[in-house]
ROKEMAR-252884 format. One line per field, with one value per residue (C-alpha): residue number from 1; chain; x, y, z. Coordinates in steps of 0.05 Angstrom, whole numbers, plus 5000, padded with zeros to 4 digits. Layout:
residues N
resi = c(NUM; ...) $
chain = c(A; ...) $
east = c(X; ...) $
north = c(Y; ...) $
up = c(Z; ...) $
***
This chain:
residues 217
resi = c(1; 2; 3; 4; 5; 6; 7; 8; 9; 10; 11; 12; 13; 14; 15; 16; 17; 18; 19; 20; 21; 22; 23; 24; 25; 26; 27; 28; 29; 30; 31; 32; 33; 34; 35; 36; 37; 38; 39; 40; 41; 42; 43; 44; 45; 46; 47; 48; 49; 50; 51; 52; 53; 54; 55; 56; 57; 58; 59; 60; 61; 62; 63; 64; 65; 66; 67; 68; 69; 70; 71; 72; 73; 74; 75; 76; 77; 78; 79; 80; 81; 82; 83; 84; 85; 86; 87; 88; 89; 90; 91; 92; 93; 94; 95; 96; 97; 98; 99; 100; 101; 102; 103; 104; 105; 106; 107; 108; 109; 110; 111; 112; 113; 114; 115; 116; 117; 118; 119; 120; 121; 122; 123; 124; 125; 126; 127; 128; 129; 130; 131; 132; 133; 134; 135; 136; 137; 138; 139; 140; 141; 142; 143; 144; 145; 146; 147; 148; 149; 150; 151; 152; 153; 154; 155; 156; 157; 158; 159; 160; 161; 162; 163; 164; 165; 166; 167; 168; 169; 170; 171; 172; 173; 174; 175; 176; 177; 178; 179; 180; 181; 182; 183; 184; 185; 186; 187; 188; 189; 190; 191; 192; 193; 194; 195; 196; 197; 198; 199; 200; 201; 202; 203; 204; 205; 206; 207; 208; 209; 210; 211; 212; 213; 214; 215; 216; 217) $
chain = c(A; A; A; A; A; A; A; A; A; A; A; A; A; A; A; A; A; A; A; A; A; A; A; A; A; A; A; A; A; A; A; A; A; A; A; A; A; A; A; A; A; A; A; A; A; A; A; A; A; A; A; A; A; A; A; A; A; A; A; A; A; A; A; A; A; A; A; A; A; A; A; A; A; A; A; A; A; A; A; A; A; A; A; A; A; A; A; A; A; A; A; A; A; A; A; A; A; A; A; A; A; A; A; A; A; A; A; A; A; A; A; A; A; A; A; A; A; A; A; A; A; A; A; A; A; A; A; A; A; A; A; A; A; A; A; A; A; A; A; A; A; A; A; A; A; A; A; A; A; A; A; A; A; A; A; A; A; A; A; A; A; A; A; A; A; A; A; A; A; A; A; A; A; A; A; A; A; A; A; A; A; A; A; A; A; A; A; A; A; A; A; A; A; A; A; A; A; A; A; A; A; A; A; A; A; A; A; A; A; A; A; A; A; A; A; A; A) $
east = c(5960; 5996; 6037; 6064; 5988; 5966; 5919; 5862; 5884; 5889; 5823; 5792; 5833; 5794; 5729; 5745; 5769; 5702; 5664; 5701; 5691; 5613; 5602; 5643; 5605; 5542; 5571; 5592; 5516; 5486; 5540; 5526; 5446; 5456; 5503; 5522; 5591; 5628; 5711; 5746; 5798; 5745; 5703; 5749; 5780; 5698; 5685; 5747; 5746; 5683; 5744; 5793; 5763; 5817; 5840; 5840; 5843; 5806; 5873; 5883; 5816; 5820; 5888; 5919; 5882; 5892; 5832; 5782; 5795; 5720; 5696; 5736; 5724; 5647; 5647; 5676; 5621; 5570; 5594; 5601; 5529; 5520; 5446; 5463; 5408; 5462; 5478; 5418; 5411; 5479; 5459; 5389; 5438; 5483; 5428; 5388; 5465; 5470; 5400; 5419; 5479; 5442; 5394; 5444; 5492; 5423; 5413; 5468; 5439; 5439; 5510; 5532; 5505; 5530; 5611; 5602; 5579; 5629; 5680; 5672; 5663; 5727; 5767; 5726; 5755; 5826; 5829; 5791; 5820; 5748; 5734; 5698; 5632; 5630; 5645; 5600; 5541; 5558; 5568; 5491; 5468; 5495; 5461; 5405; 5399; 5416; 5397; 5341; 5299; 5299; 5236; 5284; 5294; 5349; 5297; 5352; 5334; 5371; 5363; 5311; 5353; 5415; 5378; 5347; 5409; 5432; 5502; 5486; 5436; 5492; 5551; 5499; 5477; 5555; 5571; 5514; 5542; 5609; 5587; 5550; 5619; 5645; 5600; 5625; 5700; 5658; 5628; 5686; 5728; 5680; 5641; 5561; 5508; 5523; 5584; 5558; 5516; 5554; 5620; 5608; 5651; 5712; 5705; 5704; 5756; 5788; 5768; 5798; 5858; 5869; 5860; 5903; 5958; 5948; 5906; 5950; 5943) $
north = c(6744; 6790; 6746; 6801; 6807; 6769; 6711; 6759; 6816; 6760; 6740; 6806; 6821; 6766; 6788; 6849; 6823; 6768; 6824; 6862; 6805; 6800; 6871; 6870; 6816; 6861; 6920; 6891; 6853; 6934; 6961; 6914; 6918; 6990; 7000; 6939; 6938; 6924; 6930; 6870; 6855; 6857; 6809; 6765; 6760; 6745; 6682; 6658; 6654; 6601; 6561; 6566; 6501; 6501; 6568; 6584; 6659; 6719; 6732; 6661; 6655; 6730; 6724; 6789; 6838; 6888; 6846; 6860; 6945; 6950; 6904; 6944; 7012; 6994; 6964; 7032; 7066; 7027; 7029; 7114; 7114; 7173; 7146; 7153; 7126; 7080; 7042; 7020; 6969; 6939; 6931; 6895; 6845; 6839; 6829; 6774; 6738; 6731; 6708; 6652; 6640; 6616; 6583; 6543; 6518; 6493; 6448; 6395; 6359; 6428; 6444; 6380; 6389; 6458; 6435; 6380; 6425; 6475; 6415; 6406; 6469; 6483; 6421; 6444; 6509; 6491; 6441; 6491; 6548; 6580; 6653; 6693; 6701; 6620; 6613; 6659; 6621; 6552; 6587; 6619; 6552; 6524; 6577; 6565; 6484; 6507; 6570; 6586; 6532; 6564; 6608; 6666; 6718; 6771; 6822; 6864; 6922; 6972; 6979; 6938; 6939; 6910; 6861; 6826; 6810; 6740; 6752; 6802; 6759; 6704; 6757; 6776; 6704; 6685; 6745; 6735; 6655; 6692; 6731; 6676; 6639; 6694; 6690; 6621; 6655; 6709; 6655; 6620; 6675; 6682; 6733; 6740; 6785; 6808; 6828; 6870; 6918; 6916; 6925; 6972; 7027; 6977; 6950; 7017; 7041; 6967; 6982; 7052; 7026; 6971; 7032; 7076; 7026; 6966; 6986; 7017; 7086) $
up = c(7587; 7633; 7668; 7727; 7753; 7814; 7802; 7831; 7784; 7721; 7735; 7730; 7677; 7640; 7659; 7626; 7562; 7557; 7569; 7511; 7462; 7475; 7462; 7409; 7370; 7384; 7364; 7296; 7286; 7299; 7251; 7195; 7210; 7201; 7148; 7115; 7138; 7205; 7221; 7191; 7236; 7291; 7246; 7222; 7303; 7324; 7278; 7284; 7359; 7341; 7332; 7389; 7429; 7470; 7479; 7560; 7552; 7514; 7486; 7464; 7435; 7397; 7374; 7409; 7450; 7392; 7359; 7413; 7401; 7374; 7439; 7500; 7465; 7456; 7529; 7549; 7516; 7547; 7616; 7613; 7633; 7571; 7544; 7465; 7426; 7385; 7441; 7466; 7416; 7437; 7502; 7483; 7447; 7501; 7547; 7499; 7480; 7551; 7558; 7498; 7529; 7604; 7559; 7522; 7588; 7614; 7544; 7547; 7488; 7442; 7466; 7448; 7376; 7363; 7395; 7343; 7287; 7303; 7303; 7235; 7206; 7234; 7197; 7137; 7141; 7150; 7090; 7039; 7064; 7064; 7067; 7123; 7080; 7062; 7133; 7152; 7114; 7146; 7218; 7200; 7187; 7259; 7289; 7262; 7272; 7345; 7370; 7335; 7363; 7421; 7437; 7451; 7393; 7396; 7344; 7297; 7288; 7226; 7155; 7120; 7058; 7092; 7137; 7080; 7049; 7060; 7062; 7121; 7156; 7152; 7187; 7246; 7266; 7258; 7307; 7353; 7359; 7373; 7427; 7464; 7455; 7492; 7547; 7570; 7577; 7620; 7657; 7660; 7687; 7742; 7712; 7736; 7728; 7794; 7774; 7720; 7777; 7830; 7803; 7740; 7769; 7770; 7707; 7680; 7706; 7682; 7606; 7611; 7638; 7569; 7523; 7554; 7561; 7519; 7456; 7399; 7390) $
***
């Protein structure tokens, strides 16, 4: 975190970047339902934020703002207002994460049981040094025990061919769980869906502002 902003300036700052990391979870579920493949350093960054319980920034949680790129330049994108067919189905899973996400702080019991899950996948992880696409497949499997009972579905939409690969399926449920993790630091950073109509223009301009100065070139 920028530590010369003002508390006011921090906090949108944050906004921003939980923002950032929900699209960019989406953004990664459309490119792998689309092509089979998504960014790895934005992938890898994603799952692994699963597993920052006690991270109490986007950058803590993300490891570096340079692993949100995909998220602020996709955010970017989406705020423009330019109607390009590929993005509409980034915004109908920002829309339905965010949906999950109201769902899920409403659902102590389900919460509870998807902390605890994540809990342990995470010490599994760190004493079998698993890979992204094993930890993919047990992140899949939360989601499912969790999520999926709800009566909400987020319906993917891309190739048929890619979707019904398992390994695939496994990625976008892991992402989508990433992005919903996201929206408690948006929450938590005082973000609202208020915030998201009436103050579009700003965080815009915000977005702009973190590639032109803070994004690699």
């Amino acid at each position: 975190m920028n530590t010369l902003l003002s508390k006011p300036e921090q906090l949108a700052r944050q906004q921003v970047l939980a923002l950032a990391a929900i699209v960019q979870g989406t953004v990664l579920v459309d490119q792998i339902a689309r092509t089979g493949q998504a960014e790895p350093q934005a992938l890898e960054a994603s799952i692994n934020s699963l597993f920052a319980f006690s991270a109490t920034t986007v950058e803590e949680a993300y490891g570096g703002i340079e692993n949100l790129e995909v998220g602020i330049r996709g955010l970017r994108d989406l705020l423009s207002g330019n109607d390009y067919g590929e993005r509409r189905a980034v915004m109908r899973y920002c829309l339905g994460v965010l949906h999950l996400h109201k769902k899920l702080r409403g659902d102590d019991t389900t919460a509870s049981l998807l902390r605890n899950r994540l809990q342990h996948a995470a010490k599994n992880k760190e004493m079998n040094n698993i890979d992204i696409s094993s930890l993919s497949s047990s992140l899949s499997s939360i989601y499912q025990d969790t999520i999926s009972k709800y009566n909400f579905r987020i319906q993917i939409t891309g190739s048929a061919q890619e979707l019904q690969n398992p390994n695939n399926a496994a990625r976008i449920r892991s992402l989508l769980l990433a992005s919903i993790r996201a929206s408690y630091l948006w929450r938590q950073a005082g973000g609202s869906r208020w915030k998201l109509i009436f103050q579009r223009n700003r965080l815009f301009a915000q977005t702009k502002q973190l590639l032109g100065t803070e994004i690699p070139r």
